[in-house]
N, C-alpha and C positions, 0 to 999 in steps of 0.2 A: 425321467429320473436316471443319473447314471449310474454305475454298478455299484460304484464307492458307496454312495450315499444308500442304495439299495442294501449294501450290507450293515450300511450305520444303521439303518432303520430295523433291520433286524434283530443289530446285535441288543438296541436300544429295547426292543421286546422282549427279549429273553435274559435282559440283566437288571434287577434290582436294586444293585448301587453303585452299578458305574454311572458316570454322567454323561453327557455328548460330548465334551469337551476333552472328557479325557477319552471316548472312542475314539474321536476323530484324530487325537494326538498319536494313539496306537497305531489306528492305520496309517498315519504318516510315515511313523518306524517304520511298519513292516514293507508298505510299500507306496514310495514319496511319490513315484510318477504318476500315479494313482490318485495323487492330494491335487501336484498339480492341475490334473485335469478339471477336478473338482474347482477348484479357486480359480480357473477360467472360465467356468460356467457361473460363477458368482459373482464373478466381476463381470460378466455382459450384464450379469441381471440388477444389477445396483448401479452401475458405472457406464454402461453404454458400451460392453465389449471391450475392456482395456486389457492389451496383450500381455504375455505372462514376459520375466525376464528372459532374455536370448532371442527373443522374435526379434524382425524387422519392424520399425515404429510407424504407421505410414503418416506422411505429411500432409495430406488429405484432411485428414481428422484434425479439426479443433482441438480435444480433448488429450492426445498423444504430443508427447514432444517426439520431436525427429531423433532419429540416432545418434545422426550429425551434432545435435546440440547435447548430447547424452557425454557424461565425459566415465571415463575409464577408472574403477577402482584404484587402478595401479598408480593414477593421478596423486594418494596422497589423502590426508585428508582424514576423517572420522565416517562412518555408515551413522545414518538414525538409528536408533533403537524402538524396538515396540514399543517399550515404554514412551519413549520421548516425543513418538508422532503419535501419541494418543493427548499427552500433553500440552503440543503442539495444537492439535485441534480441539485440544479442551479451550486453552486460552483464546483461542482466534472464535469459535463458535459457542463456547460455552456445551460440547459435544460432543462425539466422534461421528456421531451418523449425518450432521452436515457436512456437505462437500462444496469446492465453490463452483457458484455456477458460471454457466457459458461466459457471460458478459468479462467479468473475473479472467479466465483462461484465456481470452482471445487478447485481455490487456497485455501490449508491453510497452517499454519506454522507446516513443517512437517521435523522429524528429521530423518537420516541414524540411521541403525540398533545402538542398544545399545549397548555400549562396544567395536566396531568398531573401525577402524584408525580412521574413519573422522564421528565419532557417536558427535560431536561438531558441525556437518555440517546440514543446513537447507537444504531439497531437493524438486525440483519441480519438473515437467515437464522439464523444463530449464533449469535449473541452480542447483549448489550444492555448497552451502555457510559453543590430548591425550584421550580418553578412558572416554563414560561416560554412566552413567547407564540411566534409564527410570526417576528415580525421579531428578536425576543432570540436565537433558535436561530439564525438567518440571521448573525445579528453575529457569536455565538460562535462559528459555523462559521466563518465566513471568517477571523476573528481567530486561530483557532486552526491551520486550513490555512498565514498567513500566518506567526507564530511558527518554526514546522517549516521552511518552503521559506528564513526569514530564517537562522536556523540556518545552514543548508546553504550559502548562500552566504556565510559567513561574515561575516554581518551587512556585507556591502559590498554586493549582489544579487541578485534573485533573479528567478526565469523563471517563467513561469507559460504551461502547455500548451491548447491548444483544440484542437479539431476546425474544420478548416475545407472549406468545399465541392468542393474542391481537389485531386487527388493529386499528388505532388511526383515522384512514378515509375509506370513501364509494371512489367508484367508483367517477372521475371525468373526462369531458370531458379533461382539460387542463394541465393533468397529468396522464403518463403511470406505472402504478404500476406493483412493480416487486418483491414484498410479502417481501422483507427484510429491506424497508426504511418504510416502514409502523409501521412495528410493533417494532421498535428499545424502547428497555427502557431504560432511561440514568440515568446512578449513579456517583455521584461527591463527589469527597473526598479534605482533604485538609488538610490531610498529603500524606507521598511518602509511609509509611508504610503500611496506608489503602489502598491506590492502590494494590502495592506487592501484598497482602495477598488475598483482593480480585479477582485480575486476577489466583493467585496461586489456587484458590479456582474450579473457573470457566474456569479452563483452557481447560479443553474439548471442550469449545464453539471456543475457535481458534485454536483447532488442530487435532480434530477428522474430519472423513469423512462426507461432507454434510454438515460443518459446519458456512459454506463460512466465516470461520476464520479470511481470509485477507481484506473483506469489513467490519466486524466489528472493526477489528481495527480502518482501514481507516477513517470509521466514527467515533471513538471515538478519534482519532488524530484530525480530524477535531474542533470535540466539545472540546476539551481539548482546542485547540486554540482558538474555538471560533469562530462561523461566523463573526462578526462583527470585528474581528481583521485579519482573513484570508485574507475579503477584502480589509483592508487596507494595508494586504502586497502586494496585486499584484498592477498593474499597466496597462497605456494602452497598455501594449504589449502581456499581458496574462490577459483571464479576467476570465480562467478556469481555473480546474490543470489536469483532463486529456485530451489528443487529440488522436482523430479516428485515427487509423492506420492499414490498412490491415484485417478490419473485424470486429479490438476488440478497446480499448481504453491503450493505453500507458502514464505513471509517462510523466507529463511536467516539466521541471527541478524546477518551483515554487514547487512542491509537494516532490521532491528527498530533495530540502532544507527544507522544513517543516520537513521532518523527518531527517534530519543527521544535523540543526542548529536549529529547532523551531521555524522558521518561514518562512511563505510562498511569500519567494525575488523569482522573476521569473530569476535572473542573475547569474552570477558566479564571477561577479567581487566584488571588497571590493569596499564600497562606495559610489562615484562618480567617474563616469569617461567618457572619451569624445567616441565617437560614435565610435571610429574604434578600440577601446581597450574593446569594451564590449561582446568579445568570450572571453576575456584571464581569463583564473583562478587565482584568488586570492592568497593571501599569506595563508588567514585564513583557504580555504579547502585544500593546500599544506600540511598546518603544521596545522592539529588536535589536539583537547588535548591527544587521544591516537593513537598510530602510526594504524591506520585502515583508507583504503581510495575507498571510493565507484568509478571505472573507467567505463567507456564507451568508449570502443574498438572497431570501426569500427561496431558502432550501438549496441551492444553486452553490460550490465552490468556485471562485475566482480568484484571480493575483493582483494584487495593487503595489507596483514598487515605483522605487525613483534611481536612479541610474548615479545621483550624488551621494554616495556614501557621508556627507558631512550634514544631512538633513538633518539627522538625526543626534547631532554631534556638537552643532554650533546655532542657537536661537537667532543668529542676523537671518543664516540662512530659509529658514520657515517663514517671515514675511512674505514671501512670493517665491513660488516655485513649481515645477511639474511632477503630475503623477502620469506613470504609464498602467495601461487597466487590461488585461482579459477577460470577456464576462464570461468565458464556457460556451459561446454561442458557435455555431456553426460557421452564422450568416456574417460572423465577424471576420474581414478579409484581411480589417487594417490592422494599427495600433491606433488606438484609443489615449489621445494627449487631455490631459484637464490639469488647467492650470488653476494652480491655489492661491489664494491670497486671502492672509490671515488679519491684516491689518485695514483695508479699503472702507468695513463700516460703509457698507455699500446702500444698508436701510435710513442713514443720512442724505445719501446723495439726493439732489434736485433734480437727477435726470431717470429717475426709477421713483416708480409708485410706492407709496408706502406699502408693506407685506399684506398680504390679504392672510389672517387668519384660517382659511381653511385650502388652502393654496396647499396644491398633491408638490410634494418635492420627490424627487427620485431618489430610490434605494440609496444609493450608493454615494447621495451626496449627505444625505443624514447618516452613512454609516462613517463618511471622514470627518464629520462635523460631532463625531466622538470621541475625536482624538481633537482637533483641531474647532473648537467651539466658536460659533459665527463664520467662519470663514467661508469667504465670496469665491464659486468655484465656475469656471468658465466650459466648457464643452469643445471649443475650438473647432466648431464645424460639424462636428458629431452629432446628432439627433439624440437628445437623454432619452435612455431606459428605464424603466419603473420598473 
């Protein structure tokens, strides 16, 4: 026990109507250095030992962003408020005392080697989403980051989140800090060019190692949309966006539509609709403005696009044509060609057996064959996955 808290616990005995919250705010008056010490002894014990402001960040640690990617109050900007990172993790966990885990932190937006077949491709742990150098990937990063957060604020502005050296709050009983919602500094633009050039600027902070890249976006999607409008996209059936699953926290479909429509609908259907049609997907995430379509294959997210922006656009086109596929696999080295053909009426042909009724099709060729109904799909050498 340290002395601070030695004295809270006494003061807490010999006083019948103060509360701890407001001791502990006393002693902070009287004497701050004294607080901080306290809120680095709190933060090992919830957090895993995260450094108080002014320390050295070490890069070692998964959990610390480097100082290096820490940027300077004097940058400009907005601090969070206690208020708003309490907010902030209400919306995201429905909580304050969830923090994200490992998995979470170690994510950022990180590309295959440069110049590569699939140097175009994001790679994780998990998943792996023509030829492009370090500064091409750098562009289409940030252009693409920017797109999504323009969205959200409804092409009026958009906020873009950092880590700055800074925390915005002490230590609090009713909130588990986890050193990156604290110190968030928000900058808001209101053009799409200021965004661009800004995220182009600071792009290290979502792509480097230790940069936890993927929550700063998150947050600044958020803020882009806006607390007060997040909420009123969800409903009583989601009052979060993500959910505990298996250790860490997983995208609730509210959050997957924040970022592939700009707003956070917890459904997938267009509209209104009656209670036994609210699994069916929509016409609107069917047919995208560009043929790219986020899937969830047997729990699994993957990317199914076509590189002809007129699929979508002109019916001669859809007769025959190629999809490009990532399943999220590891073991996947190539691109994955499968070629469509909507017209062939292939259970006619003379040279193929009639369908066997209980014949296993793979995932992914019944998942296009709900967009594209009957249509004869080729694998082009590929081995199908179920």
């Amino acid at each position: 026990m340290t002395e601070l808290q030695g004295d809270l616990l006494l003061a807490r005995r010999h006083s019948g109507s103060l509360g701890y919250i407001q001791l502990l705010q006393d002693q902070v008056h009287r004497n701050p250095a004294r607080a901080v010490d306290l809120g680095q002894e709190e933060k090992q014990e919830v957090t895993g030992g995260f450094p108080v402001c002014g320390e050295q960040l070490p890069v070692s640690d998964p959990y610390c962003v480097p100082r290096t990617l820490s940027v300077s109050p004097s940058l400009g900007g907005q601090p969070v408020t206690p208020e708003m990172a309490k907010n902030l993790r209400q919306v995201l966990f429905g909580g304050t005392f969830h923090v994200f885990s490992l998995d979470w932190r170690k994510s950022v937006f990180r590309f295959r080697a440069p110049h590569s077949a699939l140097a175009y491709a994001l790679e994780t742990e998990r998943v792996y989403l023509s030829e492009l150098g370090v500064s091409q990937q750098d562009q289409a990063l940030a252009a693409a980051l920017t797109d999504i957060l323009w969205v959200a604020g409804e092409e009026r502005m958009a906020t873009v989140t950092l880590v700055t050296t800074e925390y915005c709050t002490t230590p609090q009983l009713d909130y588990k800090m986890d050193s990156v919602t604290e110190r968030l500094q928000l900058f808001s633009f209101s053009t799409k060019e200021e965004v661009v050039k800004f995220i182009r600027d600071h792009i290290l902070c979502f792509k480097a190692e230790s940069s936890h890249g993927v929550i700063l976006f998150l947050y600044s999607l958020i803020c882009s949309r806006t607390l007060s409008r997040v909420q009123q996209d969800l409903d009583c059936t989601t009052s979060h966006l993500l959910n505990r699953s298996l250790g860490t926290f997983v995208c609730r479909q509210a959050l997957l539509n924040l970022l592939l429509s700009g707003r956070a609908c917890p459904h997938v259907f267009n509209g209104t609709q009656r209670q036994d049609e609210r699994r069916q997907v929509g016409s609107m995430l069917k047919t995208p403005v560009f043929p790219v379509w986020l899937c969830s294959i047997n729990g699994t997210f993957s990317v199914l696009f076509s590189p002809k922006r007129s699929l979508l656009r002109d019916w001669k086109v859809e007769h025959l044509f190629q999809l490009h596929f990532y399943s999220g696999q590891l073991t996947q080295s190539t691109t994955t060609w499968l070629t469509v053909d909507t017209h062939s009426h292939h259970w006619e042909s003379d040279e193929e057996p009639p369908l066997d009724p209980e014949r296993r099709f793979p995932s992914l060729e019944m998942m296009i064959r709900t967009k594209w109904a009957g249509a004869a799909i080729k694998w082009n050498g590929t081995t199908p996955f179920y």
